[in-house]
C-alpha positions in Angstrom: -168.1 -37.5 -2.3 -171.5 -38.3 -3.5 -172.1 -40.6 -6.5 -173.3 -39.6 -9.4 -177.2 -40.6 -9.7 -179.6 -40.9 -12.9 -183.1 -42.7 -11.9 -184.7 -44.8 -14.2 -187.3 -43.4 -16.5 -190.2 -45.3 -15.1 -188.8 -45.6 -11.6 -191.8 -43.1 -10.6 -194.4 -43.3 -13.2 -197.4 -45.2 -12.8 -198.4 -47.4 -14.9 -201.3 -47.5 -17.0 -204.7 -48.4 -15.7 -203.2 -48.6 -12.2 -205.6 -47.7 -10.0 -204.6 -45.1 -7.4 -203.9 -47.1 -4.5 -201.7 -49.9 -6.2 -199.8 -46.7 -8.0 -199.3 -45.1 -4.3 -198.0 -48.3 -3.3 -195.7 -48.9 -5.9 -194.6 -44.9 -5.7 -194.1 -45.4 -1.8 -191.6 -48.5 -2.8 -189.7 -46.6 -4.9 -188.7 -44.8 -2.0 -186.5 -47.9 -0.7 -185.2 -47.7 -4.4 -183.6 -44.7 -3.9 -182.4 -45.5 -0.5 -180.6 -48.4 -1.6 -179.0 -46.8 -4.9 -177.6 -43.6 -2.3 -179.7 -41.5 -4.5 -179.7 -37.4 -4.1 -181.7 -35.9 -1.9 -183.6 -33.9 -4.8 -184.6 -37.1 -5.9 -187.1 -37.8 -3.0 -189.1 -35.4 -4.6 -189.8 -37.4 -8.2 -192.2 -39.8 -6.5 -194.1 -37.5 -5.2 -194.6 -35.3 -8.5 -195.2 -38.7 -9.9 -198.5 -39.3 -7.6 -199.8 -36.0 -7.9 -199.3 -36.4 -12.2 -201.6 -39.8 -11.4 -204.0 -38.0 -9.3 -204.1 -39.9 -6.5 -206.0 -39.3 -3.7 -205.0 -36.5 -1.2 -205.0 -38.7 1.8 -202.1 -41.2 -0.1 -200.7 -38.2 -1.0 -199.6 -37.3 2.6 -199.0 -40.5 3.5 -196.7 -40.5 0.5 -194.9 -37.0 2.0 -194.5 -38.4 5.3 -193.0 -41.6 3.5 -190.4 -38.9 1.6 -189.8 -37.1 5.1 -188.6 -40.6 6.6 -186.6 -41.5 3.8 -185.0 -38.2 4.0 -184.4 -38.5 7.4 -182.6 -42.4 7.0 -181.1 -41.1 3.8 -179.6 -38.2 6.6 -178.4 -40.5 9.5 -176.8 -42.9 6.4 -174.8 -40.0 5.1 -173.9 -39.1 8.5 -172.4 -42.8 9.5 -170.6 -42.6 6.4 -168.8 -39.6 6.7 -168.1 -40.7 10.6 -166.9 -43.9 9.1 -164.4 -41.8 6.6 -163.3 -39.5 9.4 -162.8 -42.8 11.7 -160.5 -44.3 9.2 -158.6 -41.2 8.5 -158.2 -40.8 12.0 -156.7 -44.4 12.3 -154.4 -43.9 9.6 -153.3 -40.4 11.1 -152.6 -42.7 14.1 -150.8 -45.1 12.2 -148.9 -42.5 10.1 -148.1 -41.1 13.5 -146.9 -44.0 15.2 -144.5 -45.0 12.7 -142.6 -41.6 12.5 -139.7 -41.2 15.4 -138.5 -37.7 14.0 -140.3 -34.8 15.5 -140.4 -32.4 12.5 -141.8 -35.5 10.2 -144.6 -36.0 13.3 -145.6 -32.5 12.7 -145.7 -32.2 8.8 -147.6 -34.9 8.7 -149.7 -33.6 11.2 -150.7 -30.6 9.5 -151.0 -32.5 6.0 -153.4 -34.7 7.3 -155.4 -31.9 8.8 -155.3 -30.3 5.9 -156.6 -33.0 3.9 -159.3 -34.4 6.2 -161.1 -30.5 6.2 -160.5 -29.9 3.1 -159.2 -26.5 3.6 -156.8 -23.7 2.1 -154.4 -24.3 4.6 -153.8 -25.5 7.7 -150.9 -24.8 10.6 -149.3 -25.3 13.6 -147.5 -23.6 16.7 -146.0 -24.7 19.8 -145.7 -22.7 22.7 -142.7 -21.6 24.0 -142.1 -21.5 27.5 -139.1 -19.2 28.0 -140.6 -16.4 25.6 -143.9 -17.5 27.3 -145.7 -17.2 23.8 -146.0 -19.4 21.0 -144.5 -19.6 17.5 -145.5 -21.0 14.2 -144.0 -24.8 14.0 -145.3 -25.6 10.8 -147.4 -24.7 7.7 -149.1 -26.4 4.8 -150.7 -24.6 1.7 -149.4 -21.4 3.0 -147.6 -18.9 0.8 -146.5 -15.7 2.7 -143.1 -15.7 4.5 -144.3 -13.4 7.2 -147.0 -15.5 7.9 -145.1 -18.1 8.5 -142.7 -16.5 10.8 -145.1 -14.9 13.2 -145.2 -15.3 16.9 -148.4 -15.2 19.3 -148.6 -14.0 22.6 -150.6 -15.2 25.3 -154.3 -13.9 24.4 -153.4 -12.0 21.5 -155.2 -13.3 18.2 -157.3 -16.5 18.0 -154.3 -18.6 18.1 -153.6 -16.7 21.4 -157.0 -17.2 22.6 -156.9 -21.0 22.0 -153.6 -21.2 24.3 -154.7 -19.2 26.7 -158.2 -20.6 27.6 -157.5 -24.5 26.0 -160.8 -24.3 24.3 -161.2 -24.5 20.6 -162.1 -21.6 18.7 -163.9 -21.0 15.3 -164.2 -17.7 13.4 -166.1 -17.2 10.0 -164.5 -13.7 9.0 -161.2 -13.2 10.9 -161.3 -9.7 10.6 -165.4 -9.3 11.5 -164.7 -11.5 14.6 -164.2 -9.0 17.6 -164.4 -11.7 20.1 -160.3 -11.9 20.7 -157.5 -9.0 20.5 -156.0 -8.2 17.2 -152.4 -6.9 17.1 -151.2 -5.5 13.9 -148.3 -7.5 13.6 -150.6 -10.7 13.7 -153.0 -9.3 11.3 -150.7 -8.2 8.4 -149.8 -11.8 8.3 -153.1 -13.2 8.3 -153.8 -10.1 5.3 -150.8 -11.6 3.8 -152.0 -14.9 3.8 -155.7 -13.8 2.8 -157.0 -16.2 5.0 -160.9 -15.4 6.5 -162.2 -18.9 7.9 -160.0 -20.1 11.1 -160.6 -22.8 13.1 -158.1 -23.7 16.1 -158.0 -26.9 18.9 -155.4 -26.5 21.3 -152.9 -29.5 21.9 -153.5 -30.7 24.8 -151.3 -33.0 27.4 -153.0 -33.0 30.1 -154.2 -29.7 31.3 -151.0 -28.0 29.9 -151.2 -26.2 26.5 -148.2 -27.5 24.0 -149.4 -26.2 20.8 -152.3 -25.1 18.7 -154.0 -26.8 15.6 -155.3 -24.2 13.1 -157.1 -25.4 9.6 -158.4 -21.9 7.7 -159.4 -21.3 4.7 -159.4 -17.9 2.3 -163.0 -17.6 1.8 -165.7 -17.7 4.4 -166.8 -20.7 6.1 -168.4 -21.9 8.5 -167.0 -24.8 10.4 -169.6 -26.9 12.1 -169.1 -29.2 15.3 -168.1 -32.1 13.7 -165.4 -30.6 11.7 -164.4 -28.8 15.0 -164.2 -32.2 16.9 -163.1 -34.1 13.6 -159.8 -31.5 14.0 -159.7 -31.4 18.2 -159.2 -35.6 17.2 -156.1 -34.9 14.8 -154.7 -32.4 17.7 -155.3 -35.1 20.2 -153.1 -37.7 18.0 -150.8 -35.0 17.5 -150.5 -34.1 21.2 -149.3 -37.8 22.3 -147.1 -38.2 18.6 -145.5 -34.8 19.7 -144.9 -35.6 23.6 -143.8 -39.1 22.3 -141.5 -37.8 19.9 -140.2 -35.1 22.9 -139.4 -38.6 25.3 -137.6 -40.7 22.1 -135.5 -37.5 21.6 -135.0 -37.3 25.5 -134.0 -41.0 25.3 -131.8 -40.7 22.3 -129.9 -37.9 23.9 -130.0 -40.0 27.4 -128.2 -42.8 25.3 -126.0 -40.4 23.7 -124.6 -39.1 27.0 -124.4 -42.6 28.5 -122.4 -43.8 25.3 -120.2 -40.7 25.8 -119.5 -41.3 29.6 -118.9 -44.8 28.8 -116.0 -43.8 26.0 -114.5 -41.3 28.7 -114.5 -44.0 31.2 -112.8 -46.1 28.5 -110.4 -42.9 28.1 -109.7 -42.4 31.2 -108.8 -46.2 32.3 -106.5 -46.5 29.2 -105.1 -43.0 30.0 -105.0 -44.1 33.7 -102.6 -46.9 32.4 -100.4 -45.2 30.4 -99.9 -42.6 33.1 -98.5 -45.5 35.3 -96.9 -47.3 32.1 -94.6 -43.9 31.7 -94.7 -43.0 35.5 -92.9 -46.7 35.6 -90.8 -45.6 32.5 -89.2 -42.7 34.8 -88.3 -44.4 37.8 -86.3 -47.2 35.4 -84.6 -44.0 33.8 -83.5 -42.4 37.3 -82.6 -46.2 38.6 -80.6 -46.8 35.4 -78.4 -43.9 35.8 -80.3 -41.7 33.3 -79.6 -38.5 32.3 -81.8 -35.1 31.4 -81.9 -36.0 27.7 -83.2 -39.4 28.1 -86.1 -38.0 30.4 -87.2 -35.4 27.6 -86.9 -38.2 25.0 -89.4 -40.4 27.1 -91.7 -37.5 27.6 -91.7 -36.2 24.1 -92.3 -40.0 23.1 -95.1 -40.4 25.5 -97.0 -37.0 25.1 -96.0 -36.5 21.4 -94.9 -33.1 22.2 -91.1 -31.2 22.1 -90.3 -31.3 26.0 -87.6 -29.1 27.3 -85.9 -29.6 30.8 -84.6 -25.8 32.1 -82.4 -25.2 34.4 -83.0 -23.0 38.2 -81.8 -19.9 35.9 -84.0 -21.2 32.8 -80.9 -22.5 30.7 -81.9 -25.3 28.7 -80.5 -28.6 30.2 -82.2 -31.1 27.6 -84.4 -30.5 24.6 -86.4 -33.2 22.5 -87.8 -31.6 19.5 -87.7 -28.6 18.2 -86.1 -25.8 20.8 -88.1 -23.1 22.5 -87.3 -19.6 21.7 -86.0 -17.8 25.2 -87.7 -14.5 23.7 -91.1 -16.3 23.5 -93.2 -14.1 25.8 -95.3 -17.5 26.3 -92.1 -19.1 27.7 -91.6 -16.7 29.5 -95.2 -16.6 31.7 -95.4 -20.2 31.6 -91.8 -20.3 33.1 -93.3 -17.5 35.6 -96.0 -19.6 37.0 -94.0 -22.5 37.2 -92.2 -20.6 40.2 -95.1 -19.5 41.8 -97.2 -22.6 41.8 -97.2 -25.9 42.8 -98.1 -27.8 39.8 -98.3 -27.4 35.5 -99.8 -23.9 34.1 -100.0 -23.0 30.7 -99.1 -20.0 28.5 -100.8 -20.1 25.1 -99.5 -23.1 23.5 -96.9 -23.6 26.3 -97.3 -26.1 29.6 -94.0 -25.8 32.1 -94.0 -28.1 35.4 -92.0 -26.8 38.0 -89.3 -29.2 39.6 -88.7 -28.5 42.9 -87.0 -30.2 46.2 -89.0 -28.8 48.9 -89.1 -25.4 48.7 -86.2 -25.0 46.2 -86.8 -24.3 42.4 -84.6 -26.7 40.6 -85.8 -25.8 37.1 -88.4 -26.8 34.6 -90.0 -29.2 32.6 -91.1 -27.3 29.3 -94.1 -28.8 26.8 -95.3 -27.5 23.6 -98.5 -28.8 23.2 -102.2 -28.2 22.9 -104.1 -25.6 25.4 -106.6 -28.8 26.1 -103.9 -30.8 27.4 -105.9 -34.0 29.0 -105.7 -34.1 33.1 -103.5 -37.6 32.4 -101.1 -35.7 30.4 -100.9 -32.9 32.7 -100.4 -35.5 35.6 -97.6 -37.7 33.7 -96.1 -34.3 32.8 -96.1 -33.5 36.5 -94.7 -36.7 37.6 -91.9 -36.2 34.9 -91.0 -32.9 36.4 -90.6 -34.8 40.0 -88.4 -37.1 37.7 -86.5 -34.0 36.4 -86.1 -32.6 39.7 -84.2 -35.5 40.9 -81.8 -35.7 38.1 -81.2 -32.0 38.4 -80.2 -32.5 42.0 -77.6 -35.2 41.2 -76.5 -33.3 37.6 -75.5 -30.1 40.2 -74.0 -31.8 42.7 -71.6 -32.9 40.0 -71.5 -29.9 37.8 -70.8 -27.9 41.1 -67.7 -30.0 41.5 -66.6 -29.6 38.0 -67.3 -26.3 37.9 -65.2 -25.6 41.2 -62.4 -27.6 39.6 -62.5 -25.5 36.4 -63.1 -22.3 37.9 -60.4 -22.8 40.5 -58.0 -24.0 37.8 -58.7 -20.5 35.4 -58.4 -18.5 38.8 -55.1 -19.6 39.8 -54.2 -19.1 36.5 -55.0 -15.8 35.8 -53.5 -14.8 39.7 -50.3 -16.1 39.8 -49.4 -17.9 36.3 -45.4 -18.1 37.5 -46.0 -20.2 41.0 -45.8 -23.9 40.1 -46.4 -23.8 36.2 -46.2 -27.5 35.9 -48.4 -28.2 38.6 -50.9 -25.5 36.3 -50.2 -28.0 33.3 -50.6 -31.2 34.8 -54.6 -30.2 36.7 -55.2 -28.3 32.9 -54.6 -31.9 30.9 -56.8 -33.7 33.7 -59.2 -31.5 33.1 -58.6 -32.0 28.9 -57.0 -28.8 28.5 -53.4 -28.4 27.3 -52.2 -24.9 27.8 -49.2 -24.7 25.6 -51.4 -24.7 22.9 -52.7 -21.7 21.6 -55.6 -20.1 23.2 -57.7 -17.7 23.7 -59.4 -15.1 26.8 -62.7 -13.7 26.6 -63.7 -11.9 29.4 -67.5 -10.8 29.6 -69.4 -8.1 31.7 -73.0 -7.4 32.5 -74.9 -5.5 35.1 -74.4 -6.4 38.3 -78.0 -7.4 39.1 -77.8 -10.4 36.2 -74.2 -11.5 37.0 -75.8 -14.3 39.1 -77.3 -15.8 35.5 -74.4 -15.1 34.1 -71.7 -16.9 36.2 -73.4 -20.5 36.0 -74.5 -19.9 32.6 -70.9 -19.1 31.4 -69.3 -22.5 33.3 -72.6 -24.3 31.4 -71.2 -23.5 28.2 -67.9 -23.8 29.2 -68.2 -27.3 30.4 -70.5 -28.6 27.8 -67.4 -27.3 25.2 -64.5 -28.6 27.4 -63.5 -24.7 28.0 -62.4 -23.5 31.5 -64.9 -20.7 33.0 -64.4 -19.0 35.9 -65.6 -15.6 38.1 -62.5 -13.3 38.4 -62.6 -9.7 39.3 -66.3 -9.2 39.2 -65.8 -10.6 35.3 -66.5 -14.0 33.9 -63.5 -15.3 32.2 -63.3 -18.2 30.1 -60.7 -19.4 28.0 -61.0 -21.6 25.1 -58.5 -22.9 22.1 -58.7 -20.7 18.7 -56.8 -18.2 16.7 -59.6 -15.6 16.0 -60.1 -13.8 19.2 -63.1 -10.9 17.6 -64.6 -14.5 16.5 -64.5 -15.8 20.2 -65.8 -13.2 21.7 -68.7 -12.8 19.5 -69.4 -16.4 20.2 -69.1 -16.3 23.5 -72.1 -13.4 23.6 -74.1 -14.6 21.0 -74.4 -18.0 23.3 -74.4 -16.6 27.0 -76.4 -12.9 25.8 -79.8 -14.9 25.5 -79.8 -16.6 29.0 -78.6 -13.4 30.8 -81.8 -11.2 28.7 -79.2 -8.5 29.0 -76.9 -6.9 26.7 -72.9 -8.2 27.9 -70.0 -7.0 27.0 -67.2 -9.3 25.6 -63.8 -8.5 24.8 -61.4 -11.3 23.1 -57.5 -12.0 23.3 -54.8 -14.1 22.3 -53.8 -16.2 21.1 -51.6 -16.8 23.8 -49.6 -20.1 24.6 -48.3 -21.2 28.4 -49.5 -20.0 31.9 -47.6 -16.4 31.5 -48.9 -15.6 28.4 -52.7 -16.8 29.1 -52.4 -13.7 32.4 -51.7 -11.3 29.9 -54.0 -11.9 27.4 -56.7 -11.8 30.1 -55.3 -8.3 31.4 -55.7 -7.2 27.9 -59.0 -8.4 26.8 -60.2 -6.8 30.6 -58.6 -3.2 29.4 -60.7 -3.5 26.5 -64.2 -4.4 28.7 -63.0 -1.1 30.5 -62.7 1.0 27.7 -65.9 0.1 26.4 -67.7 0.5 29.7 -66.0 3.9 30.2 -66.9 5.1 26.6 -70.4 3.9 27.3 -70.1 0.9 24.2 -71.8 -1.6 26.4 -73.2 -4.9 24.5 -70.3 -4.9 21.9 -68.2 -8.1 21.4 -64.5 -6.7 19.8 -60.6 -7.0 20.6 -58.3 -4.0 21.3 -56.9 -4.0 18.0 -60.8 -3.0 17.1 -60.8 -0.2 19.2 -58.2 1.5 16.7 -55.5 4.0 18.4 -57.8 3.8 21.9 -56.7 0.2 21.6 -53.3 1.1 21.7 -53.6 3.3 24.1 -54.2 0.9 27.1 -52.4 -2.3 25.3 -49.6 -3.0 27.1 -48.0 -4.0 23.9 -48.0 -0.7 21.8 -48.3 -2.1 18.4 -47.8 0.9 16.8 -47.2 0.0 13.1 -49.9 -2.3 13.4 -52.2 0.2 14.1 -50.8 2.5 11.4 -51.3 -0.2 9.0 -54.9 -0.8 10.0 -55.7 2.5 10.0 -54.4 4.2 6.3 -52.7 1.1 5.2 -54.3 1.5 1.9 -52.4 4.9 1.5 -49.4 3.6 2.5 -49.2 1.1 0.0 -50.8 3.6 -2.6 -48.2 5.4 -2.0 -45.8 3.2 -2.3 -47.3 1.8 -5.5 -47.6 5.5 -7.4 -44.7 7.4 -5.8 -47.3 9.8 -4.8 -47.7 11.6 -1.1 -51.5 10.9 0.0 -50.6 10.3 3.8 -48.1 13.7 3.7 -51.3 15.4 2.8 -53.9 14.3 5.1 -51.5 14.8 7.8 -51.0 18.1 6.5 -54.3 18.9 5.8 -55.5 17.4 8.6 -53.1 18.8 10.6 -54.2 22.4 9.2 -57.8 21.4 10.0 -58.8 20.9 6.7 -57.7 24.6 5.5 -56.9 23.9 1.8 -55.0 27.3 1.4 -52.7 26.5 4.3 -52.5 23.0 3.1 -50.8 23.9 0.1 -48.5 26.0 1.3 -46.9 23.6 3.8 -47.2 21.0 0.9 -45.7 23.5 -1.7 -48.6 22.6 -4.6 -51.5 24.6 -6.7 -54.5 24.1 -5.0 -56.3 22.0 -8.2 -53.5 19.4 -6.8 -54.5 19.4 -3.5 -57.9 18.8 -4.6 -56.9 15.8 -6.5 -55.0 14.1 -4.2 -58.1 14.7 -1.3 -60.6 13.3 -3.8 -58.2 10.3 -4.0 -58.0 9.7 -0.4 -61.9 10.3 -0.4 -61.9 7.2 -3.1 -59.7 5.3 -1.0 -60.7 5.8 2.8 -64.6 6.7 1.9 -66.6 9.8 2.3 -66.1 9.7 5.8 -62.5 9.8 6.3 -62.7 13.1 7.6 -65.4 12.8 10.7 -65.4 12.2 14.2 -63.7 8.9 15.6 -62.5 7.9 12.9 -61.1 11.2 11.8 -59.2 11.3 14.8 -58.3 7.9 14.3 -56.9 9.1 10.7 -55.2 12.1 12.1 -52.8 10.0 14.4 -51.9 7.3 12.6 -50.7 9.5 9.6 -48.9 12.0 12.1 -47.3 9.0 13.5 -46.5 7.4 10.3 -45.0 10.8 9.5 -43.2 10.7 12.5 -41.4 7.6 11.9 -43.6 5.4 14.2 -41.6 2.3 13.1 -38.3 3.5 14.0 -40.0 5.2 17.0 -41.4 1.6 18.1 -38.3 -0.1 17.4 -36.1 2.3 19.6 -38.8 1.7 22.5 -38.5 -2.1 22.1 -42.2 -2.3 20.8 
């Protein structure tokens, strides 16, 4: 900016009865004057006015206009070095500014800032070109006010900024919209409209021949941007160019570093995983040379991998669980337990990893993980090398749960096929086996369909064994026999634990108690006539005794407990009766008998029909609303025409 300049009064006059020459002279010095004080060009002219007020001679005269043209023309070439100077020094501290800043969005802000500044105009931008769109967008902005401006995007050749990329020459336009020297697009124009710029001037940024970027300073009125402003901004994109490509290769380095740091942890990762695969790997052979058993082996795993472990059997019963237990109905169990047996090594099922143990080509069972779906490789590989482990002590557990099985089973068999042949010898191989069987006891025999009896047979002597119960495979049913009082109880245990391993609805059927080796036999012939009653009335997946199965019961007991099933029956009539004096079982059997015709019904029973009425809505309070329907209608019927009948005395005579 220029300084402000007031000349001396008499800088130019003359003075008084100078003559011409001497006032030329002095008028031509004052020339330097003004040089030296950076005067306005409009001030060259006051000398001049001054010799011509004096009258001098024409001849000084022109010599004192061509003395004002020089002047000028030093005053010129001054003003010229120092605005170089100032764009020299702005240019060093853009390089400076530039050189200190590592972050690439900082590199360009201040970029276009100091463009900005150093022209002097509205506003000033910048794009980069993008090589997989192969156009360029706009980077950054400064002074700029639209949003659409400063989202829009320029195609190879397509506006000036488009120009500028595509031919890597700088371009300057006065009036944007006059200019018909490059392609308008709407899309480009609405934003420069938006913007109300007028004035552009763009440099590309250059590294080497390539295109990166273009430098744009523009202003909102018209202008004309001369060469020096054209190569004072092609400078600043020429900074910008290196800042930006040196920005690119610290970024590039950073990341480089990053990744190295980041191989350099999973090489740390992997040696320390590396050694704790052998540390547990080392862990398991101790276990197996120790004499260690299933649920020592889950322990170490779960303690290794942090994880509930599960060791399955060849028939997926569980043989050891550390943790919480896996749900047999878990669809992800049950895939991961899948492709255990059809692979080699451990797959996964949602949250689920199973390892197959096998010997050869036999599938001995599973080892069972509940962990994350990322499971590291060394995980997977110690939880591989525990299955081997697994597979091993499942190979020594059968060989002795074969024997023990055999022992029990054969024990239950001879039992239950000919309890009179050498009872004592029965007694003595029972207490060796802890079993004493003149206690009281109990037989539950269990049925499913024969294509899941082979899950059934070893999961029945599982749970038999692990409860010291005998188990065995008799007459295409599995039979155990176990110590109790409550046989309905035992047999609903017994399915509740073996229904989940067989994935099938089974049929139990409890009896007993029973005390010695005879009594045992016919307890298991009864609870077997109550498996065949509920197969043949199509009851499958029930767990009940005989006495359950009301008069139907009775029928195929081989102990007709009549009175018992009376009593079980209407008891509560019976000893209503026998409370009140009154006759509600002779009047279901009547009415019943009548089916359910209440004037035929009071004639057999000799009463007004009002107390007929009363004593059925009694029995209805009694018995329930259903008293009269279907099974247990029927059920009704009989055991109040045989309490009619005299079904005590009628027992008693037949030695029931």
């Amino acid at each position: 900016m220029e300084a402000t300049y007031a000349a001396p009064a008499a800088s130019t006059a003359p003075a008084a009865g100078q003559d011409p020459a001497s006032a030329a002279v002095a008028l031509g010095r004052s020339f330097l004057d003004l040089l030296d004080e950076e005067a306005p060009a409009a001030e060259f002219e006051r000398p001049v006015l001054a010799a011509r007020a004096a009258e001098v001679p024409a001849r000084l005269l022109a010599e004192l206009e061509d003395i004002k043209l020089v002047a000028l023309r030093i005053r010129g070439e001054l003003e010229q070095r120092r605005r170089r100077e100032a764009e020299l020094a702005a240019l060093f501290e853009t390089a400076g500014d530039l050189a200190a800043l590592h972050d690439q969005d900082a590199v360009l802000r201040a970029i276009v800032h100091r463009a900005r500044l150093l022209l002097g105009t509205d506003v000033a931008y910048l794009t980069l070109h993008d090589q997989a769109a192969g156009d360029t967008f706009m980077r950054v902005t400064a002074g700029s006010v639209s949003a659409c401006f400063r989202q829009v995007r320029l195609g190879m050749g397509e506006g000036l900024g488009g120009l500028v990329a595509q031919i890597a020459t700088p371009y300057v336009t006065a009036d944007y919209f006059a200019d018909a020297r490059f392609v308008h697009t709407t899309a480009i124009d609405m934003a420069v409209r938006e913007e109300g710029l007028v004035a552009i001037l763009g440099v590309p940024l250059l590294l080497g021949t390539s295109v990166i970027g273009v430098l744009f300073a523009a202003d909102r009125r018209t202008r004309t941007f001369g060469p020096q402003e054209v190569a004072l901004l092609s400078s600043m994109a020429a900074h910008a160019a290196v800042a930006i490509d040196a920005a690119n290769l610290l970024e590039e380095t950073r990341a480089a570093l990053a990744e190295l740091n980041a191989a350099n942890e999973q090489v740390k990762e992997h040696s320390v995983a590396l050694e704790r695969a052998w540390q547990a790997h080392h862990r398991f052979t101790e276990l197996v040379l120790a004499g260690g058993q299933a649920a020592d082996v889950v322990d170490a795993v779960g303690a290794v991998l942090g994880s509930d472990v599960a060791i399955l059997d060849a028939h997926d019963v569980p043989v050891a669980v550390s943790g919480e237990p896996l749900p047999g109905s878990d669809p992800a169990l049950r895939r991961a337990l899948a492709g255990a047996r059809a692979g080699r090594g451990a797959v996964r099922a949602d949250s689920i990893w199973a390892a197959p143990a096998t010997a050869g080509s036999e599938h001995l069972g599973t080892l069972v993980l509940r962990a994350s779906p990322d499971l590291p490789e060394t995980d997977r590989m110690i939880l591989e090398r525990a299955a081997i482990v697994a597979a091993l002590l499942l190979l020594l557990r059968r060989s002795v749960t074969e024997t023990e099985h055999r022992v029990r089973g054969e024990l239950l068999s001879d039992l239950l096929s000919a309890p009179q042949r050498d009872t004592e010898s029965l007694r003595a191989r029972a207490l060796r086996l802890g079993t004493d069987l003149d206690g009281p006891h109990l037989v539950v025999v269990g049925h499913t369909a024969q294509a899941h009896r082979a899950r059934l047979r070893p999961a029945a002597a599982h749970l038999a064994a692990t409860r010291g119960w005998l188990a065995a495979d008799y007459e295409s049913y599995t039979v155990l026999l176990l110590p109790g009082s409550d046989p309905g109880e035992a047999a609903r245990t017994v399915a509740a634990a073996l229904g989940p391993v067989v994935t099938r609805e089974i049929t139990t059927c409890g009896a007993g108690p029973a005390s010695g080796p005879a009594a045992i036999a016919a307890a298991y012939r009864q609870a077997r006539r109550c498996v065949e009653a509920l197969l043949a009335l199509g009851r499958r997946g029930e767990a009940i005794t005989l006495d359950e199965l009301g008069f139907l019961g009775m029928l195929v007991s081989d102990r007709k407990n009549v009175p018992g099933f009376i009593q079980s029956v209407i008891g509560t009539l019976i000893d209503y009766d026998a409370r009140r004096g009154t006759e509600l079982v002779r009047t279901i059997d009547a009415y019943l008998c009548s089916g359910g015709n209440l004037t035929a019904t009071k004639d057999a029973l000799h009463v007004h029909v009002n107390t007929l009425t009363q004593r059925l809505d009694r029995v209805t309070r009694l018995l329930g609303e259903d008293w009269r329907l279907g099974e247990r209608g029927l059920e009704i019927r009989v055991a109040a025409h045989l309490h009619q009948l005299g079904a005590a005395s009628w027992a008693a005579d037949r030695g029931q």
